[in-house]
N, C-alpha and C positions, 0 to 999 in steps of 0.2 A: 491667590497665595498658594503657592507651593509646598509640598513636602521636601525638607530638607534631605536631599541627597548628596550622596558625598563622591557614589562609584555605582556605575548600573551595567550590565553586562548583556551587550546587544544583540541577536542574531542577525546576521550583516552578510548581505551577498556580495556587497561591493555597488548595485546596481543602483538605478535614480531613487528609487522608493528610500532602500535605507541610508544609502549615502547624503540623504536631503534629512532622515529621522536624528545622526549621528550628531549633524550640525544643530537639531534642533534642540535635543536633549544637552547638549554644552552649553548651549541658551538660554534653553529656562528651566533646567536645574541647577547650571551654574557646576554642573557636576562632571568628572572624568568619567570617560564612557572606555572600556573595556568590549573588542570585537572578540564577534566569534564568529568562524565561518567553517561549516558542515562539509566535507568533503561525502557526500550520499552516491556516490557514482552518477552527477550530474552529467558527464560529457564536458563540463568546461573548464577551461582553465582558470582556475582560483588563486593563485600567485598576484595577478592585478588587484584583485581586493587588499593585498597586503600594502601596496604602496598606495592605497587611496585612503585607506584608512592611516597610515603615518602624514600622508600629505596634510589629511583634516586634523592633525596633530595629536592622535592616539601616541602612544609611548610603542616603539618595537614590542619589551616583553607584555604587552597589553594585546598584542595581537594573534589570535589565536586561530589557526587554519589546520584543522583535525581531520582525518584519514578514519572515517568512520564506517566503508563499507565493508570489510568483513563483520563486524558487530552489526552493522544493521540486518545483515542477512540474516547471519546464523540466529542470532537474539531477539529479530522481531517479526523477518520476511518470513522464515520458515516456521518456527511458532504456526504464525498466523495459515501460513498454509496446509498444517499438520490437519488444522480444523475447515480445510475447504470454505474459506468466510468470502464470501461478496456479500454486497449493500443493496440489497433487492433484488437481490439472484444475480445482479453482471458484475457490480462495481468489483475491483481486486482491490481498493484501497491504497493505492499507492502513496499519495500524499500522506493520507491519515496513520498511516503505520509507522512515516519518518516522524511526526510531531513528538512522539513521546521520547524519542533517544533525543533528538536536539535540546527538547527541555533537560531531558537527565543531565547532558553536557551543560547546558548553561547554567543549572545547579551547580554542580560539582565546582566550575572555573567560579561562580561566585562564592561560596565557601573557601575556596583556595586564595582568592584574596581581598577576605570579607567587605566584598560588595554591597553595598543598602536594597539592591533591585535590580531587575532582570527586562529588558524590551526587549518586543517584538513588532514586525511590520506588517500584518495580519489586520484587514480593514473590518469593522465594525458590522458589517451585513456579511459576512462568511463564516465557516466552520473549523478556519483554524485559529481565530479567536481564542476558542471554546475549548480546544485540544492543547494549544499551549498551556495556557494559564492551566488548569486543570491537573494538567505536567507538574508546572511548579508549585503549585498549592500544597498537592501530595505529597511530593518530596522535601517542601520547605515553606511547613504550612504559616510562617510569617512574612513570607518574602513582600516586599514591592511590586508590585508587577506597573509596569509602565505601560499602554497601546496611544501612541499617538495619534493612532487614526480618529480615536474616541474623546482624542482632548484637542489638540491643536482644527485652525481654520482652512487648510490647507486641503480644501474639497474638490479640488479638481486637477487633473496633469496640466492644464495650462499654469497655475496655481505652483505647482510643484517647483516646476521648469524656471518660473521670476524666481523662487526661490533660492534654488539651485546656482542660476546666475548674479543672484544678487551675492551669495557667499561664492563665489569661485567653485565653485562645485562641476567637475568637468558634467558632458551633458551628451551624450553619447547620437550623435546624428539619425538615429533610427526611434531614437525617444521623443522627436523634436516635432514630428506629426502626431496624428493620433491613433495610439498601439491598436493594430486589426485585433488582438486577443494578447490575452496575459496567459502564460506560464509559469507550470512545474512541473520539474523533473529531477531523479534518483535513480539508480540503479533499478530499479522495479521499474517506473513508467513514465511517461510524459502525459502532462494534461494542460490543455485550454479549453477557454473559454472567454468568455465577454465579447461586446461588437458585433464584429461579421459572425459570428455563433451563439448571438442572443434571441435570433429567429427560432423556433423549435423547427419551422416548416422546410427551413433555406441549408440546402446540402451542405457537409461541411466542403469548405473549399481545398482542393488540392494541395495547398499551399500552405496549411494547416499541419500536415503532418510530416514530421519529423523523426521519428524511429524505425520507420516500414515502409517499406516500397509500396506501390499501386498495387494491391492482388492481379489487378490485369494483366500488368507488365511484371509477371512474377514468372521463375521458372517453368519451361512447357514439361515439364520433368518431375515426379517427385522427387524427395527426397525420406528415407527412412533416417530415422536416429535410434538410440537406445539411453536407456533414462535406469540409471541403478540406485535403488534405494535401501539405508538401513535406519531400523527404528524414526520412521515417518520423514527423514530428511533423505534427499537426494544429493549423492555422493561421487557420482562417475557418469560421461557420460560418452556411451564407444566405447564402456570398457576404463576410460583414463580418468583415474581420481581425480577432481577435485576439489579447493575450499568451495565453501559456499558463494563467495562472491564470484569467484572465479567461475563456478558452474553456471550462475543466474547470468553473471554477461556472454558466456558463450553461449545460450539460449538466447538471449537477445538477438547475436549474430543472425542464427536461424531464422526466428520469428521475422527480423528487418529482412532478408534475404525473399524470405516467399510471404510477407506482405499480412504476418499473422496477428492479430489483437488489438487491432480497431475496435472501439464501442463509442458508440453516439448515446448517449445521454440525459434523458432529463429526468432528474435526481433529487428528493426529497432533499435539502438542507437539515439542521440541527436547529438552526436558529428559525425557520417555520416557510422559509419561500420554497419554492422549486426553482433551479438554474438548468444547465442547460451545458453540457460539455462534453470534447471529445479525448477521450483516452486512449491512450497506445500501451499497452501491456506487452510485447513479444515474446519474449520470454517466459513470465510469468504464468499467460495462457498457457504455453506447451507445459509446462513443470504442473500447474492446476491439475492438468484433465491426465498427465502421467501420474500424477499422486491419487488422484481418484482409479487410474486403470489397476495400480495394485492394491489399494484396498479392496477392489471386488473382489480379489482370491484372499484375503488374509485377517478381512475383519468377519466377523458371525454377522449375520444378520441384525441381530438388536443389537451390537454395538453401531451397526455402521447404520440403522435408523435412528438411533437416540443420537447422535453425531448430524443427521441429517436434520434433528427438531435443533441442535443447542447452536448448527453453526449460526442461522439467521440474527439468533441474538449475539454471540458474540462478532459476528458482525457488527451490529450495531453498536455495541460498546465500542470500540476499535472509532468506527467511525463517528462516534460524539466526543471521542477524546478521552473515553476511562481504561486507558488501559492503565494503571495503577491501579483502577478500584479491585476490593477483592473479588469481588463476582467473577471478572475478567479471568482471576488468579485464579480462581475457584475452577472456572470451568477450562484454563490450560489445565491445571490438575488433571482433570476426565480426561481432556483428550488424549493429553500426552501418555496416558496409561494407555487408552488402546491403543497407539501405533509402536508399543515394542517388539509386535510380531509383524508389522508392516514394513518388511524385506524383502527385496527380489530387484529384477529386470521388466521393465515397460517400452515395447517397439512402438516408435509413433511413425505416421505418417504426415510429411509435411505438404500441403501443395496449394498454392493458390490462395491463402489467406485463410488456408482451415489446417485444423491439426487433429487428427484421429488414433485413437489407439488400435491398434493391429495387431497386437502379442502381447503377455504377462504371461513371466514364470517365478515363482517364489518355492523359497526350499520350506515356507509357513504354511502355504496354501491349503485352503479347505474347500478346495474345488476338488470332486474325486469324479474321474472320467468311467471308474468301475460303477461308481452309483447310479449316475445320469443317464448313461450308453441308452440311447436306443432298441441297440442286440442285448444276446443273453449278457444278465450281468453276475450270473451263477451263484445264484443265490442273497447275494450285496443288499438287494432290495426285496420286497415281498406286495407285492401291490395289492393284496387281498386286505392289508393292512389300512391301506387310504378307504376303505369304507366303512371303518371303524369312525376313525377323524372326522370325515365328511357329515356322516350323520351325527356327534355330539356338534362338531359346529353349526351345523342344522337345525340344531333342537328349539334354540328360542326363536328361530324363523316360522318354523312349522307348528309351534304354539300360538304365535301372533296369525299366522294364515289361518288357522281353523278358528282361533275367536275372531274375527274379522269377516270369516265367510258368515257365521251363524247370523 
């Protein structure tokens, strides 16, 4: 027996998974389904989801294809990069950073036309399960929340596929064997996994990656760029303004171009396994280690180490799905307070699948070249001073060494 639903509001790619969930939920909640499809700077064309979902006989204004990549950047990519967050020092979080604006959208569109519930296509051994609902819970802490991977019989792509044919459900000729590896991708990054990438031991195969050229077969040439940042976001790059989204795909370009932000992976889950995946960041890498090159001239010391203890966790959070929680909120607070003097220019070096920083100039900087100098620094410094310091920091060493000798 079923909860009576009336209106459920789907995340819907168009593709076999929820094109087969869309038919399911007409079925057996007997209820109108309501699409929503994320425009995240996927790379694909998203207009076909609109006539599959009217063919499955959605209503037009029921069909919702949203243009979500400047918001995602500026309100969740850059955020998150303000605090340097990877997921065991590599992951950048690609996936995990789009789950929370998709839920906010499929809130929002259900309130807009009081919907009973909210689906997703998220299978039951993964961590966007966890990152969805989560989303919605917080923001609409009665909602419905639907996963049919967790309720219907339908446990295999052979399975799927009868389905799929048994309703008329088109079935895309590349669906019809068995997928080498599943995909996700956004304007941040591509990621697979499954299959031919469930070996930890077995390379991933060439044929795998899709945003980045071979580093082999990458230019014999560097190339340099320039990376300008104000109050911790990146704004210009060569010099030329612009938005956020606009900037993070023209780093892209780069990154695919010299073959930069491959990571192989095998990655703690939320939900308790370890998996096994490869990501493509292009972009993101270069924008990361430029965001890190001006903080060296512009944060103190204890800001940019206490920053170094809170990114791991907010990491984490991100990556189980809290970003709502206030912890999360708590700690953009912090950060975002120290990068208001994180401004200037970042020269990187592109070449061969690596990206290095090679110049930082900030009109903030607390690099002083009079202090540091090797030659006279005419008084700046007084080094008779460091053996003042040296020996109080000493003191409870050279207490423990003499009771120890005795």
């Amino acid at each position: 027996m079923t909860d009576q639903i009336n209106r459920v509001v789907l995340a819907y790619s168009g593709g076999l998974d929820t094109s087969v969930i869309l038919k399911w939920l007409q079925q057996t909640y007997q209820c109108e389904v309501v699409t929503f499809t994320a425009d995240l700077g996927q790379g694909e064309e998203l207009e076909p989801a609109r006539k599959k979902a009217q063919d499955a006989g959605v209503k037009p204004e029921h069909i919702f294809i949203d243009d979500l990549r400047e918001e995602f950047v500026s309100d969740y990519v850059f955020p998150m990069m303000r605090a340097n967050a990877m997921y065991e020092g590599l992951y950048l979080l690609g996936t995990s950073i789009a789950r929370p604006l998709i839920a906010k959208r499929q809130i929002e569109i259900a309130r807009m036309l009081n919907a009973d519930a909210v689906s997703h296509g998220a299978t039951g051994k993964g961590n966007d399960q966890v990152r969805f609902e989560l989303g919605y819970y917080a923001l609409a802490p009665d909602i419905k929340v639907i996963a049919p991977w967790r309720e219907w019989d339908l446990t295999s792509r052979t399975r799927l596929i009868e389905f799929a044919e048994q309703h008329q459900i088109p079935v895309s000729k590349d669906k019809r064997g068995e997928a080498p590896f599943s995909t996700d991708a956004n304007i941040l990054h591509t990621s697979s996994e499954g299959l031919v990438l469930e070996n930890p031991w077995d390379e991933v195969p060439d044929y795998v990656y899709s945003r980045t050229n071979n580093p082999e077969d990458a230019p014999d040439t560097p190339e340099y760029i320039t990376v300008d940042f104000e109050r911790g976001d990146g704004v210009a790059i060569n010099g030329e303004g612009m938005s956020p989204a606009t900037l993070l795909a023209k780093l892209n370009d780069y990154g695919r171009t010299h073959g930069i932000g491959r990571l192989d992976l095998v990655e703690n889950r939320f939900v308790g396994m370890k998996s096994r995946g490869m990501y493509e960041t292009p972009g993101g890498t270069i924008y990361n280690l430029a965001h890190r090159g001006i903080e060296q001239l512009t944060l103190d010391r204890g800001g940019a180490h206490l920053k170094d203890e809170l990114a791991p966790r907010y990491a984490e959070l991100i990556y189980n799905g809290f970003w709502f929680s206030p912890e999360r909120e708590m700690l953009q607070a912090a950060i975002d307070h120290s990068q208001e003097k994180v401004a200037g220019t970042v020269r990187l070096k592109l070449y061969k699948g690596s990206v290095s920083v090679v110049g930082r100039k900030s009109p903030n900087s607390l690099y002083s070249e009079k202090v540091v100098t090797f030659e006279d620094d005419q008084g700046a410094y007084d080094q008779r001073d460091a053996a003042g310091f040296i020996k109080l920091q000493a003191l409870r060493l050279r207490l423990l060494g003499r009771r120890d000798r005795d």
